[in-house]
C-alpha angles and dihedrals in degrees: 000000000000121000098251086068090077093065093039096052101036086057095044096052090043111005087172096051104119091241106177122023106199128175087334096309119114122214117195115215092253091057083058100039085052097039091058090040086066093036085057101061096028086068088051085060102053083052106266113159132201113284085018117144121238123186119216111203103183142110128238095306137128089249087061086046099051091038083047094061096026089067102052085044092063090045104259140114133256134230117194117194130174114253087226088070111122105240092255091057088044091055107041092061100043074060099056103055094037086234105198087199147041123200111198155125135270090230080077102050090117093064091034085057099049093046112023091075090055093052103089109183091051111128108165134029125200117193126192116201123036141340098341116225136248127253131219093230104076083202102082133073133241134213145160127228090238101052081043102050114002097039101038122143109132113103091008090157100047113142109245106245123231115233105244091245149339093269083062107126114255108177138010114207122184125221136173119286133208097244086055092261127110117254120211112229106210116224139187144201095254088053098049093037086053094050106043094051089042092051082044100059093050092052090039087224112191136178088266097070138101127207132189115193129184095189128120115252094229089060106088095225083053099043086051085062099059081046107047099045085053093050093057096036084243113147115258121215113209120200117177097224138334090253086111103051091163093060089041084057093045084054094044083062104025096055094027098235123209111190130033127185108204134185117214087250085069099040091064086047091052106042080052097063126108133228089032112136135192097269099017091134109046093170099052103097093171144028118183123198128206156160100040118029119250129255120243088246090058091049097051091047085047105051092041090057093043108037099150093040121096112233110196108198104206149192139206147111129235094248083072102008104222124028105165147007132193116222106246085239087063098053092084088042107045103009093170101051121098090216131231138312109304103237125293094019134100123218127184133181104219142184125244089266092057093255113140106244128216130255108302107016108116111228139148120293122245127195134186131181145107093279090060108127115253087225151277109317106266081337090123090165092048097049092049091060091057107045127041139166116276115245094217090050114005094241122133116266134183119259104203106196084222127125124229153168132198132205128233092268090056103255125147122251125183125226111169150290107293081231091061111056115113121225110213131151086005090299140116121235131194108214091200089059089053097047081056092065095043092044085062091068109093095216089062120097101170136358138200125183117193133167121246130198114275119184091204097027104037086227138006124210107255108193122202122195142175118202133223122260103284090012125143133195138157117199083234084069092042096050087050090049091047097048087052095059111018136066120257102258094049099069133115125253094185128042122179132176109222124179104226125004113237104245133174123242101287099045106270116135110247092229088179089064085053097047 
């Protein structure tokens, strides 16, 4: 199965089905189905060749969700990136992956400017909104969204090209990389088919359901939405961003969501809000949380507004996409657990030597299945340092660089990056273990723990936290707090009160501004 195949059977079983909701605007399967038809060829004509990568520089919008499925239509591979990308970003990816072709918007034109005349292998440029520009390189093509996809009549009658396999790529998405550099996680149909299916089935998605998200698209957890409704004909809601929590609350009702995917970051937003009662939302029958794990405190709130919604706490990385999920029945019993193996994956804690540990025992986590990544675009070290051969089978299996624990039961616990554990007294801290403790107090909104130099120690523990509305604490109550539940040498030497953490877009603290 491709991933196309999600849009063209889906309009062929229900063409009428509303399939996407966008700034008020409702799109049926079949106008989908027809749009990237026409994106499709229109790309042929431009010269786009199978395998070929095309970026897609646009924000959670119908014109994303049809690029998205034109290009794989006409055999390529997408590239989401985030319109909030710096040109030089922009443009160094769009390098890397030697795309042929940009998708994009004229509202944009000032950062298109700045980064389309460094991308040498561009070909062709397709520009939503009015009068698109011209570019300095005569090479590359321009058109606009309408004469590529309204307008559409050249090749009409282009036969649609099957990918070669199922191990074609699909997607290339970018994350950080450790040199400073994004690295571009290759993905192909066979992984994203496998994981979606696999996420659906957990969620028991179904055509029924309806689900806003305020994600961007370029974020991977964003981008599954759009594909997993599709998969299963459901009806996606897209929001451009959570700035508006209010609005995000009148569509929750208005359209009677169903499902709804958080980050931590809107989850504090949410429980804040006034007005909201136990009950408030009758049709909302999940509600799924990555990227960062919950505090007890969210949980409880949660749990207390939502009390007959499932929440589904959840754990991956974009070089697999999901790794775990904890059952919604777990999440009273074991709330800081991210849960077990979503189905059809393995997952394994493991020594340095590769050895599965026992319950308890932190090691790295391991993960095999068919929705592991192929590699780092044209990154062959460090690929080889993430996936090596399995012992038990001699596949190739993600090494996470993550640290975990399980349980006796077999739940996941985790424990940190392996970046990110501080060495101090000869010791080795997990900063995550000790935001636990901080987080229990319930003064305590958020917490961050980083190392700081030490001549003597090497590091000392240096704890950040914001505090709830009302709250007061002195560090002379936290450092009492922490010594009664936490070992010597995991105690902070710093303590310091901060209004707000610094977090990216998605809701993940920026240690290194607070280093």
């Amino acid at each position: 199965m491709r991933v196309e195949d999600f849009l063209i059977q889906s309009a062929r079983k229900n063409p009428d089905k509303i399939a996407l909701i966008c700034q008020q605007a409702r799109f049926t399967y079949r106008d989908i189905d027809q749009a990237s038809d026409r994106l499709a060829r229109s790309l042929w004509a431009g010269g786009v060749v199978r395998g070929d990568r095309i970026g897609i520089f646009l924000d959670n919008a119908v014109e994303a969700v049809i690029s998205i499925f034109g290009v794989l239509k006409a055999a390529g591979v997408f590239v989401m990136i985030n319109p909030s990308t710096p040109p030089h970003k922009l443009a160094y990816i769009l390098n890397d992956c030697r795309a042929v072709g940009l998708i994009s918007h004229t509202q944009y034109t000032d950062m298109l400017i700045k980064s389309v005349p460094c991308i040498a292998s561009l070909r062709l440029l397709i520009l939503g909104g009015l009068a698109p520009f011209e570019v300095e390189n005569k090479g590359v093509l321009v058109m606009g969204w309408d004469e590529a996809v309204v307008q559409q009549t050249e090749y009409i009658n282009h036969p649609m090209l099957e990918p070669l396999n199922e191990q074609t790529l699909a997607m290339v998405i970018y994350t950080s990389g450790t040199t400073g550099f994004p690295k571009g996680v290759m993905m192909t149909h066979l992984n994203i088919v496998s994981v979606a299916a696999s996420i659906t089935q957990y969620l028991e998605n179904r055509s029924d359901d309806i689900i806003l998200s305020a994600l961007p698209l370029s974020f991977d957890y964003g981008l599954y939405q759009v594909l997993m409704a599709f998969k299963v004909g459901a009806t996606i809601l897209l929001e451009k961003s959570f700035a508006f929590p209010q609005v995000i609350i009148n569509q929750l009702l208005e359209k009677k969501v169903t499902g709804l995917p958080l980050v931590p970051m809107m989850v504090a937003i949410l429980i804040k809000m006034k007005g909201l009662t136990p009950g408030h939302f009758p049709c909302l029958r999940y509600i799924t949380n990555t990227a960062d794990t919950l505090s007890l405190l969210h949980i409880k709130k949660m749990r207390f507004l939502f009390p007959e919604t499932k929440i589904f706490s959840m754990y991956g990385q974009t070089e697999c996409k999901r790794i775990s999920y904890l059952p919604p029945d777990q999440i009273d019993i074991r709330p800081d657990s991210v849960g077990i193996a979503i189905p059809n994956t393995e997952v394994t804690v493991v020594d340095e030597r590769g050895e599965r540990v026992g319950p308890g025992v932190v090691g790295e986590l391991v993960v095999r299945g068919a929705h592991v990544m192929q590699g780092y675009w044209e990154k062959e070290e460090e690929t080889k340092r993430a996936l090596r051969p399995w012992h038990l089978s001699g596949e190739k299996v993600l090494y996470t660089r993550d640290l975990f624990k399980t349980d006796a039961e077999g739940f996941l616990y985790f424990v940190g990056r392996q970046d990110d554990i501080i060495k101090t007294r000869g010791e080795k801290v997990s900063p995550k273990e000790v935001e636990r403790v901080l987080c229990a107090l319930p003064e305590v909104a958020e917490a961050a723990v980083i190392g700081v130099p030490d001549p003597v120690l090497g590091h000392v523990i240096k704890a950040l936290i914001v505090l709830t509305s009302g709250g007061s604490l002195t560090p002379e109550a936290v450092l009492l707090h922490c010594k009664q539940n936490l070992e010597a040498f995991m105690i902070p030497k710093f303590v310091v009160f901060l209004e707000a953490l610094p977090k990216t877009e998605m809701g993940k603290i920026k240690k290194g501004e607070l280093s």
